[in-house]
Backbone as CSV, one residue per row, in Angstrom:
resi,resn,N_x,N_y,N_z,CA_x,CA_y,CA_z,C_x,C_y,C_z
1,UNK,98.457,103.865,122.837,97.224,103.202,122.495,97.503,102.249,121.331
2,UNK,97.276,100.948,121.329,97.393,99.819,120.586,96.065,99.543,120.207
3,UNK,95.961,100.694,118.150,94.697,100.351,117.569,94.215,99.159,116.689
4,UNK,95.623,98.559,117.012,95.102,97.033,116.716,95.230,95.712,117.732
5,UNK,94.935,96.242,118.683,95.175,94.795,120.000,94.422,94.028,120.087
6,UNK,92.642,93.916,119.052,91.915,93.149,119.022,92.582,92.035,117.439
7,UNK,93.539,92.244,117.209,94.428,91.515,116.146,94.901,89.899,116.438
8,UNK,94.751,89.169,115.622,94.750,87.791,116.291,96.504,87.724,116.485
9,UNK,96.719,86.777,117.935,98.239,86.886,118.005,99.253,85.982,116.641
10,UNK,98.049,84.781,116.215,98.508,84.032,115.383,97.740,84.221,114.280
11,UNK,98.292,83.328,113.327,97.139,83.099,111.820,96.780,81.506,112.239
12,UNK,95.117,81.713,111.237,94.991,80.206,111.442,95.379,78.794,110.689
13,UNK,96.302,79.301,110.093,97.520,78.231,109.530,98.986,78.143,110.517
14,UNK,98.993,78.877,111.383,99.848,78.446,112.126,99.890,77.129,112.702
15,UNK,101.272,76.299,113.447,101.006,75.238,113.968,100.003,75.444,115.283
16,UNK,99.773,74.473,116.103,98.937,74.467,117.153,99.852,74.554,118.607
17,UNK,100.920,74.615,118.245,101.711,75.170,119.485,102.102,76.522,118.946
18,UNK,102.342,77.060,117.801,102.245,78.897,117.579,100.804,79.556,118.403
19,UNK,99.855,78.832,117.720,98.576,79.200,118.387,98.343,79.770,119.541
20,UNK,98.573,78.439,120.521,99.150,78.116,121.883,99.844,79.208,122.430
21,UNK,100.870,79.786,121.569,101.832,80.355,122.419,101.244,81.947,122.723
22,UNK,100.592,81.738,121.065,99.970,83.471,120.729,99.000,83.754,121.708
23,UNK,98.050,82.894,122.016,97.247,83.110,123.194,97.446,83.154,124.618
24,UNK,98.877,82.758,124.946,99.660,82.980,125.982,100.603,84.119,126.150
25,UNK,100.846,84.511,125.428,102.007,85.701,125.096,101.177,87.483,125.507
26,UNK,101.243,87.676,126.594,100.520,88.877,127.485,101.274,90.015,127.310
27,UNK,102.782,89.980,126.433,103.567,91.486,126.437,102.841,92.180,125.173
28,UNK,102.869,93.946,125.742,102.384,94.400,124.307,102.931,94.043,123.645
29,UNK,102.512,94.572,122.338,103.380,94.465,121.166,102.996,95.452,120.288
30,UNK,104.013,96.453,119.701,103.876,96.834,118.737,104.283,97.184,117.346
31,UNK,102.760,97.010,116.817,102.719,96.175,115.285,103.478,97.781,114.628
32,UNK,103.885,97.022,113.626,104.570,97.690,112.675,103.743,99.303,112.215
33,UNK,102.135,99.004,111.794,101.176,100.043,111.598,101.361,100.672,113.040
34,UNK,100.926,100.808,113.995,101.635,101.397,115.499,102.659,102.812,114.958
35,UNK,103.640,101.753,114.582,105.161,102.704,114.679,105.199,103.479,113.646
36,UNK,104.154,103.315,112.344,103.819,104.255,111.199,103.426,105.531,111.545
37,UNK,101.719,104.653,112.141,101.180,105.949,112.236,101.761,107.103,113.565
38,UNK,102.468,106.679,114.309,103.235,107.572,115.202,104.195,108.592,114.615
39,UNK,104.768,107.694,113.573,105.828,108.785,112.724,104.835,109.714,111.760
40,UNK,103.892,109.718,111.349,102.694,110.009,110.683,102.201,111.160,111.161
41,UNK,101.885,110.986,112.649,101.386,112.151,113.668,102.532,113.473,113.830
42,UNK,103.785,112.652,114.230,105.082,112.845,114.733,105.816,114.500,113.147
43,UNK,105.009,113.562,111.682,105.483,114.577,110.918,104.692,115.313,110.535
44,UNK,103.278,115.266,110.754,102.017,115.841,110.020,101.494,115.835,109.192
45,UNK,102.591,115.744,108.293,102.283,115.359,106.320,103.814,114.427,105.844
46,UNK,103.866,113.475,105.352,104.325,112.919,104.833,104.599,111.739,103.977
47,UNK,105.218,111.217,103.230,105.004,109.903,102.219,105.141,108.824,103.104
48,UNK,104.515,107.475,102.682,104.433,106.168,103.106,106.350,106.345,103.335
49,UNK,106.860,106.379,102.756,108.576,106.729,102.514,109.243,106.955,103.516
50,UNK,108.357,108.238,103.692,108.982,109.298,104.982,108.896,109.177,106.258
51,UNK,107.535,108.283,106.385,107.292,107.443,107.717,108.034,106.544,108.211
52,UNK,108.789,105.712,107.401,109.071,104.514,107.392,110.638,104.872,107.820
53,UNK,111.000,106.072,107.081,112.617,106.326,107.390,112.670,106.986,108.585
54,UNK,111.309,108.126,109.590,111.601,108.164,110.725,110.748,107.385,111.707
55,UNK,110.943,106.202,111.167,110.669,105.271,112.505,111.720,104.384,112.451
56,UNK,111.897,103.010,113.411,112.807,102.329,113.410,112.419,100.856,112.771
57,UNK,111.512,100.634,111.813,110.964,99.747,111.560,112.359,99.433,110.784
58,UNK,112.708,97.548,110.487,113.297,97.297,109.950,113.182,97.122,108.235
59,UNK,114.296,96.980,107.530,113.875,97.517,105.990,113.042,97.134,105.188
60,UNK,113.207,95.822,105.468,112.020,94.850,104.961,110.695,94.763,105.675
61,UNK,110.011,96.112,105.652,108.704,95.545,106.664,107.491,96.041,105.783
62,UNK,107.854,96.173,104.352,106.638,96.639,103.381,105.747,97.654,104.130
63,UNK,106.433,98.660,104.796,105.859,100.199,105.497,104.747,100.446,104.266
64,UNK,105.182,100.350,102.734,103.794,101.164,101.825,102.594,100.279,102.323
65,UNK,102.450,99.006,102.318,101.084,97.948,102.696,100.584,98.443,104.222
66,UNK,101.543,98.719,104.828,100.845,99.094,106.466,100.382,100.532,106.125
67,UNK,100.936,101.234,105.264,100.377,102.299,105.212,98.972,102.599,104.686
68,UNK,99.135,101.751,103.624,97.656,101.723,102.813,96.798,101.156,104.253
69,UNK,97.204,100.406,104.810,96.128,99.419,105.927,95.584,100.574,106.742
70,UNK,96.254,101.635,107.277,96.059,103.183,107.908,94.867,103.967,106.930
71,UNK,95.250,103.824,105.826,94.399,104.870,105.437,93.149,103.897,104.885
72,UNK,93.121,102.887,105.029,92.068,101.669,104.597,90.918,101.992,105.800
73,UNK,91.632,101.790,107.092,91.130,102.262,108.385,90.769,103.208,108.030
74,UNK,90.929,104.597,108.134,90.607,105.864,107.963,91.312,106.699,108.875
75,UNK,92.537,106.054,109.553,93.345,106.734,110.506,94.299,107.676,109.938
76,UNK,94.919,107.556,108.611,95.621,108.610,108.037,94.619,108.822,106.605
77,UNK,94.729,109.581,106.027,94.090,109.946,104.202,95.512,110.723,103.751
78,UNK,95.183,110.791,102.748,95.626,111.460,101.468,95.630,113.159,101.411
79,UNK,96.721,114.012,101.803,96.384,115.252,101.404,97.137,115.747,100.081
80,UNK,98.052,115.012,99.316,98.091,115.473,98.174,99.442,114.628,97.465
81,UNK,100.283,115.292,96.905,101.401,114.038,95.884,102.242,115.011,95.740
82,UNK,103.560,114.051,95.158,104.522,114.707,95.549,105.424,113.502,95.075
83,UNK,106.943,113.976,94.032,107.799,113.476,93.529,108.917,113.038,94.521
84,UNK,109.328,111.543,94.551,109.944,110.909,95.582,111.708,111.273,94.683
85,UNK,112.302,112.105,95.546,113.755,112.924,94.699,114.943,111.532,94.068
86,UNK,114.716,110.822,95.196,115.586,109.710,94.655,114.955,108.705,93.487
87,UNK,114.052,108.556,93.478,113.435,107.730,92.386,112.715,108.250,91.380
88,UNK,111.835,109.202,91.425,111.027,110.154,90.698,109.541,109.987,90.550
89,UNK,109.728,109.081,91.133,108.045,108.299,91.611,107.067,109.178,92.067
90,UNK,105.445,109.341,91.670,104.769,110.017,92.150,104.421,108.860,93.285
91,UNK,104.440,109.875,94.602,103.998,109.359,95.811,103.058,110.139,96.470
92,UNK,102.404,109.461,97.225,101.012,110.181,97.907,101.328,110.556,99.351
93,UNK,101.067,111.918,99.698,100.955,112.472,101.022,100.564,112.161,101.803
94,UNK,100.440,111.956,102.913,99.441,111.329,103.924,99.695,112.261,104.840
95,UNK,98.058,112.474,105.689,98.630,112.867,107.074,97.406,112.515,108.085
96,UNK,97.709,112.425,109.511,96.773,111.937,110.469,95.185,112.333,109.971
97,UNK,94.188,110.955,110.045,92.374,111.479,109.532,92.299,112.961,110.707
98,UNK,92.497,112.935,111.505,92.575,113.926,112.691,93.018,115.370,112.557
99,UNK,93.607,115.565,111.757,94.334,116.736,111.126,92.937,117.395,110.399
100,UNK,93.360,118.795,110.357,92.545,119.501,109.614,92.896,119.994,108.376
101,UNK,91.867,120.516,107.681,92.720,120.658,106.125,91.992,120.247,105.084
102,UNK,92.158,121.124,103.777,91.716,120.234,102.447,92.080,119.197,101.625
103,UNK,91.940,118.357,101.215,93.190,117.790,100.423,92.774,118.228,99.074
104,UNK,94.212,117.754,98.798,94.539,118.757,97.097,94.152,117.648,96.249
């Protein structure tokens, strides 16, 4: 299920043959948020971090911004925090809105 397929194919600063093409272009596609929240479901609870390392998204795809965009939606929330071992960073838990549970 593609919960963003009502997503425009282009921006409207694109040229007018990007446009063009975006409105022609009929293969799914899936967006980066897609392959999050799958790893999301896939772990039950885990960091923007943890998503990002079991999916195949490439490195540079700012996974924390798609993540926030998930829980902006209301498709994942917040169940609690938790120290990232390699950096020491407090990071926030996430797990599917669908899940049951309190958050801490």
């Amino acid at each position: 299920m593609d919960l963003f397929e009502h997503a425009a194919a282009s921006r409207r600063t694109d040229p007018a043959t990007s446009r063009a093409a975006g409105t022609t272009n009929k293969r799914p596609r899936r967006g980066h948020r897609d392959i999050l929240l799958e790893a999301i479901e896939r772990l039950e609870t885990c960091t923007a971090r943890e998503a990002f390392e079991a999916s195949d998204l490439p490195p540079r795809c700012c996974y924390w911004k798609r993540v926030s965009e998930l829980e902006q939606r209301g498709l994942v929330r917040v169940v609690g925090q938790r120290h990232d071992p390699e950096t020491n960073a407090a990071c926030q838990v996430y797990a599917p809105a669908w899940m049951g549970g309190s958050t801490e």
